[in-house]
C-alpha positions in Angstrom: 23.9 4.6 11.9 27.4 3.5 11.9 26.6 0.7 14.9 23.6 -0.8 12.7 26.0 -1.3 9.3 28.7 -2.8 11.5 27.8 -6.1 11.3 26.2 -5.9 8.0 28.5 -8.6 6.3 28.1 -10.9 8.9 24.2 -10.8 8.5 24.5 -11.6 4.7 26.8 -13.9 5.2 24.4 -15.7 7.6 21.3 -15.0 5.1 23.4 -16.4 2.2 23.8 -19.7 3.7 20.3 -19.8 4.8 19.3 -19.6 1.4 21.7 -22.5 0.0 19.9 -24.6 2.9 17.1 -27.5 1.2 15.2 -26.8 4.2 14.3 -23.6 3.9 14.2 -23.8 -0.3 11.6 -26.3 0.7 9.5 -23.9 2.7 8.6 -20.9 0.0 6.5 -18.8 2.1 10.0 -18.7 4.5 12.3 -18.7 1.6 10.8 -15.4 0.1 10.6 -13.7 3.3 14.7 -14.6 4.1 15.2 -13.7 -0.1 13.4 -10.1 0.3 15.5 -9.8 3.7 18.5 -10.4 2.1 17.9 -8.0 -1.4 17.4 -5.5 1.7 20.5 -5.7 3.2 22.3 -6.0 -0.3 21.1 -3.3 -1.0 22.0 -1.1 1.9 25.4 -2.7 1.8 26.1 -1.5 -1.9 24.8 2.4 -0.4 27.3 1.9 2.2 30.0 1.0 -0.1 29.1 4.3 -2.3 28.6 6.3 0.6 32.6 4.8 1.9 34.3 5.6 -1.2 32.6 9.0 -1.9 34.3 10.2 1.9 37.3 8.8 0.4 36.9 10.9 -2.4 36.6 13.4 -0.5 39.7 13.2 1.9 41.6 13.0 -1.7 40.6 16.1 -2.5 40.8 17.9 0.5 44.4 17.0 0.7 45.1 18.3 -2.5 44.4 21.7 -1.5 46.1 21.5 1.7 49.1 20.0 -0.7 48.6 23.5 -2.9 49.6 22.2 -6.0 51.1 24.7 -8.4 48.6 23.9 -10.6 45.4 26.3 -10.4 43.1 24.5 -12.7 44.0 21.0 -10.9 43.2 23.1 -7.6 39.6 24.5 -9.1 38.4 20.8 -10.2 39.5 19.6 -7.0 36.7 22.7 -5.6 34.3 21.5 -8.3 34.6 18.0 -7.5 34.4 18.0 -3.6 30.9 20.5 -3.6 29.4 17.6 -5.9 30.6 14.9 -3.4 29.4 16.9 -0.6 25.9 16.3 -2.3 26.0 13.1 -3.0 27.1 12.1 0.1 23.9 13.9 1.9 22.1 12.1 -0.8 23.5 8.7 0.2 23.1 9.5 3.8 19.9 10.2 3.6 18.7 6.7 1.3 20.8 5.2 3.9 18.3 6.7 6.7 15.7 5.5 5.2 16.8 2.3 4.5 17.7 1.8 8.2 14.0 3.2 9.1 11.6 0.0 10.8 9.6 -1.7 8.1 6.2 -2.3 7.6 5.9 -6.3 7.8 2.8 -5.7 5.5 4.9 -4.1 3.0 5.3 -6.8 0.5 2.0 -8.6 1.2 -0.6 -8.9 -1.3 -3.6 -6.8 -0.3 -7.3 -6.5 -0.3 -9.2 -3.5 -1.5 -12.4 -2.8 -0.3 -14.5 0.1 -1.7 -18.0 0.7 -0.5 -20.7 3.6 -1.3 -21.2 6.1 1.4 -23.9 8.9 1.4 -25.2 10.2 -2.2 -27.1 7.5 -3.2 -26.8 6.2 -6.6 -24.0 8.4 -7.6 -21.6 6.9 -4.5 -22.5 3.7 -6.2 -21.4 5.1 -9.6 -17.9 6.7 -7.8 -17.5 2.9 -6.4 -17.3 1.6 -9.8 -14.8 4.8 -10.8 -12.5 4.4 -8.3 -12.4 0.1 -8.7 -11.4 0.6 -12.3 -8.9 3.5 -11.5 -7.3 0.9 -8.9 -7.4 -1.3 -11.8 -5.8 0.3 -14.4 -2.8 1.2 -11.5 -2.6 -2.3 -10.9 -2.0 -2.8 -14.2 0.6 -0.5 -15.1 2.2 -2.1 -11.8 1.9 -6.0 -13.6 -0.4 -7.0 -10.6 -3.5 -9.4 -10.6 -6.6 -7.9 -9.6 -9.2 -11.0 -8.4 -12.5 -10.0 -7.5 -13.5 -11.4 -4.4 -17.0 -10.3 -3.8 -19.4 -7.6 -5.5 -22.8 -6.2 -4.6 -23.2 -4.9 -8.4 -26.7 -2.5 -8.9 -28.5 -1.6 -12.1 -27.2 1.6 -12.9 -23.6 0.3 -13.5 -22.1 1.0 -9.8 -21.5 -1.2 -6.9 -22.8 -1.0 -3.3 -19.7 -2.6 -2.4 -16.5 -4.5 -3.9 -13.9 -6.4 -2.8 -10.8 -7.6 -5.1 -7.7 -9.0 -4.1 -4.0 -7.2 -5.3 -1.3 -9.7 -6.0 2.6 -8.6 -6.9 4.9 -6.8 -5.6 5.1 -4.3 -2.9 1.7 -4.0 -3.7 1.0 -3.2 0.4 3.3 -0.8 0.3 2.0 1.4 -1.5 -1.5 1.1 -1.3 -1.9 1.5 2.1 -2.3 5.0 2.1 -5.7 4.7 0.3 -7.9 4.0 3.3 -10.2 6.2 4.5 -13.3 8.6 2.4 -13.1 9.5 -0.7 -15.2 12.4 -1.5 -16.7 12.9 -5.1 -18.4 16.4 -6.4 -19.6 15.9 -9.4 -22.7 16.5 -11.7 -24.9 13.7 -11.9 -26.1 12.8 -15.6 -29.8 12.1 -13.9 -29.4 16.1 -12.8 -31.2 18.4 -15.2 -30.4 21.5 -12.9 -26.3 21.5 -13.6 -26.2 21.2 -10.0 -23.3 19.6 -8.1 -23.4 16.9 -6.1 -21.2 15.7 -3.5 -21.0 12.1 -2.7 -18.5 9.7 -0.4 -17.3 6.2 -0.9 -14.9 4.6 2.1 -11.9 2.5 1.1 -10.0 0.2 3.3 -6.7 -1.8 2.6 -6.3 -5.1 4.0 -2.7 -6.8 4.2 -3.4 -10.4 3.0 -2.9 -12.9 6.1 -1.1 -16.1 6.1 -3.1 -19.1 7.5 -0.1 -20.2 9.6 0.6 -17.0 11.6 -3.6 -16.5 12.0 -5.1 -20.0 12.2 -9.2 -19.6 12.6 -11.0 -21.8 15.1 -13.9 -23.3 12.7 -15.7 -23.8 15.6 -16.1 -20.3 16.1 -17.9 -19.8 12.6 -21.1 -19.9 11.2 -22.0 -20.8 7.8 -24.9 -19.9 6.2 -25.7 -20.6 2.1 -28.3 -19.1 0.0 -29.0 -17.7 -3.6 -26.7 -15.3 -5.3 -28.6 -12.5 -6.2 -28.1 -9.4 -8.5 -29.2 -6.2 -9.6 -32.8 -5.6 -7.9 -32.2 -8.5 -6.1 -33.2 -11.0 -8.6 -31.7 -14.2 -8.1 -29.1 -15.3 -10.9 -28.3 -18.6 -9.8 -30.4 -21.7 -9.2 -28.4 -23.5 -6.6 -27.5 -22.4 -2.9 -23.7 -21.4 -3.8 -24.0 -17.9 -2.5 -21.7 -17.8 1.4 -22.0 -16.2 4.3 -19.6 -16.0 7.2 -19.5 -14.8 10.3 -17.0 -14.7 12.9 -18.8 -15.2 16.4 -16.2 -13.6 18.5 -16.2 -10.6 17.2 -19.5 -10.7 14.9 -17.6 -10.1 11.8 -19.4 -11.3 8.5 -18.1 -11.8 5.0 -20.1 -12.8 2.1 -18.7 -14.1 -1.4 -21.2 -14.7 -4.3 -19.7 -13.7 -7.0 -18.7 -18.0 -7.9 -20.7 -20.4 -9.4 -19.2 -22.6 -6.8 -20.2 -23.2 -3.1 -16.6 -24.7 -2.1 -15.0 -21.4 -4.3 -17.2 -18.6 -2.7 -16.5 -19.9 0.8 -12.4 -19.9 0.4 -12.5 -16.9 -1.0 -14.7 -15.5 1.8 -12.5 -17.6 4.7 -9.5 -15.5 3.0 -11.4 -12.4 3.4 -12.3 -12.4 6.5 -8.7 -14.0 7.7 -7.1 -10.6 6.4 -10.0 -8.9 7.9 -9.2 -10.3 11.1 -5.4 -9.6 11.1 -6.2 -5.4 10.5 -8.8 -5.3 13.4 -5.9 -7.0 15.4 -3.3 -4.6 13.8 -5.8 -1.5 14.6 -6.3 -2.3 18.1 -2.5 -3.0 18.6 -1.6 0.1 17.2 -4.7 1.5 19.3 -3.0 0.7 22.0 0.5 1.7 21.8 0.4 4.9 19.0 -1.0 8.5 20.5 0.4 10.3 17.6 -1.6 7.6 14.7 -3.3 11.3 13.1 0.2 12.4 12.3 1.5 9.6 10.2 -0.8 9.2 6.7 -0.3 5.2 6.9 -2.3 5.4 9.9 -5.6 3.9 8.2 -8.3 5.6 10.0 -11.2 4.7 7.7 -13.5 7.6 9.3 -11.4 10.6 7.7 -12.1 12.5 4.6 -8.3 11.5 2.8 -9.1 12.9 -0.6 -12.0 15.0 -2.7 -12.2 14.3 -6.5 -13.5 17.6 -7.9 -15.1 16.8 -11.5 -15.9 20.7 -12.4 -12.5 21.8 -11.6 -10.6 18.6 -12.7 -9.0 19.0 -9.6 -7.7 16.5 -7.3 -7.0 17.4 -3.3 -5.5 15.2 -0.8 -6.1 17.0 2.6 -3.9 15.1 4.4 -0.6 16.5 2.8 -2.4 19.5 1.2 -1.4 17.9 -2.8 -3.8 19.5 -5.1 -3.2 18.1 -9.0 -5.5 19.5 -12.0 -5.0 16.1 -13.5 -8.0 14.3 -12.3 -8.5 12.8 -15.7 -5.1 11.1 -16.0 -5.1 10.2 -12.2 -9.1 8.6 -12.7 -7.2 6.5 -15.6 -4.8 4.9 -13.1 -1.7 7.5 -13.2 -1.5 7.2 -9.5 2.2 7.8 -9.1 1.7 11.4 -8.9 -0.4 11.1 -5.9 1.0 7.8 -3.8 4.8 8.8 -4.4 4.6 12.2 -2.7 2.3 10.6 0.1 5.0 7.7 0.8 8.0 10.6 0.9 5.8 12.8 3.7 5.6 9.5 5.7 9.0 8.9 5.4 9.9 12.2 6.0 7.7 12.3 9.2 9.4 9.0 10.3 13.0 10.2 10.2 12.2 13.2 12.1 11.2 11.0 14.9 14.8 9.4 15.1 16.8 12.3 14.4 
């Protein structure tokens, strides 16, 4: 740990005269990336510095008691003080850790959300609509933009799919641990019996991609254009402006209707299928190189069952870090901190083990 905060002045130094250069000011997309590097490393510096000065601290008083001053009280604070500077200097060591743990590059990338209906029918469709609006109202208590990208609304009032775009800060960071099945059980309002029903709806999070660092071959697309339809399939616009994309290569296909606009629902599917594109890279990369991907919660595996929402109970279960919270009301209304805090600290937790 020591060795990596060695040369931590020099590195601001460096980053603080990068950011004084017009050049870079010039270039925003690299100006934020060297300003969030640089509130990083300030940041550890000023841990370091609390983390120097509490050791101090504690040499002071150390030597006071090795002095044995006449004084007994003097000699009981100087106890007092050094068992709460033993504490905080785990606690510093330990922010320091984590501060000094590999980033996620995604981390402070806008993000798409993706929630489609699984098996149950109508009622996944319903629990699609639930869980947009309970992303939502999180992202709203975050001050992020929600832009809704595409939607495959029904009748009833759910979707079969949606796809909205996050924008703010650290808003990767700590959504990513949302992907995979959510299960629902529930009674439907269509069920007479009282019976429970248990439904599934799959989210993924997708790390917005730059254009620069994942530049698309038009060539290899196809474009097709048609009506936007909704509910029951009835078409709701009278001009082609509906678009569909697909990626030849690898036979992806996007589809954006949700514009009046042509030109508007074909960026916003191009930007779609770009991040797309950059996670089933990212997947196979990490494919390639993890064998222990089941043991860290940010792996993204969309196949496993993350999380059940229990309605009956009000009862909320993530399996993957055994949290169960009898606040499903408050978390269905966008209190998510309860649940996405404790899932960032495992990861981190599982993370430090590795380099310790």
């Amino acid at each position: 740990m020591i060795v990596k905060l060695a040369d931590l002045d020099e590195k601001l130094s460096h980053l603080e005269g990068r950011l004084s250069d017009p050049s870079l000011i010039a270039d925003q997309n690299s100006y934020q990336k060297v300003a969030q590097e640089h509130s990083h490393l300030s940041k550890l510096q000023s841990y370091y510095d609390a983390l120097e000065k509490v050791r101090n601290d504690i040499t002071e008083n150390r030597d006071l008691l090795q002095e044995g001053d006449d004084d007994p009280e003097l000699l009981d604070l100087a106890r007092e003080e050094i068992e709460e500077l033993l504490a905080s200097e785990k606690k510093l060591e330990q922010d320091i850790k984590l501060l000094l743990l590999p980033r996620d590059p995604n981390d402070e990338r806008n993000t798409f959300l993706e929630i489609r209906a699984g098996t149950g029918g109508d009622e996944a469709a319903l629990f699609v609509a639930d869980l947009f609006r309970m992303y939502s109202r999180y992202a709203e208590s975050q001050a992020w933009k929600v832009e809704v990208m595409s939607s495959s609304p029904l009748g009833i009032g759910g979707f079969k799919e949606i796809i909205a775009l996050i924008s703010g800060t650290s808003v990767y960071s700590k959504l990513k641990y949302e992907s995979g099945v959510h299960r629902v059980q529930r009674v439907p309002e269509t069920e007479t019996q009282g019976r429970i029903h248990t439904s599934a709806v799959t989210v993924a999070i997708l790390p917005e991609a730059d254009e620069v660092e994942l530049n698309i071959n038009m060539s290899e697309l196809k474009f097709d254009v048609y009506r936007a339809q909704g509910p029951g399939g009835q078409s709701v616009n009278t001009t082609d402006s509906a678009v569909r994309i697909t990626h030849l290569p690898t036979g992806l296909v996007v589809t954006c209707q949700d514009e009046k606009s042509q030109h508007k629902n074909k960026a916003k599917a191009l930007t779609v299928l770009r991040a797309r594109l950059l996670d089933k890279m990212e997947q196979e990369h990490h494919d390639r190189i993890s064998k222990d991907r089941k043991s860290q919660v940010g792996s993204g595996d969309r196949s496993e069952r993350i999380r059940t929402y229990n309605f009956p109970q009000g009862r909320m279960t993530d399996h993957r870090i055994n949290l169960t919270l009898y606040k499903l009301e408050m978390i269905m209304a966008g209190k998510l901190d309860e649940v996405i805090v404790p899932l960032i600290t495992h990861d981190q937790e599982e993370k430090l083990k590795q380099i310790q």
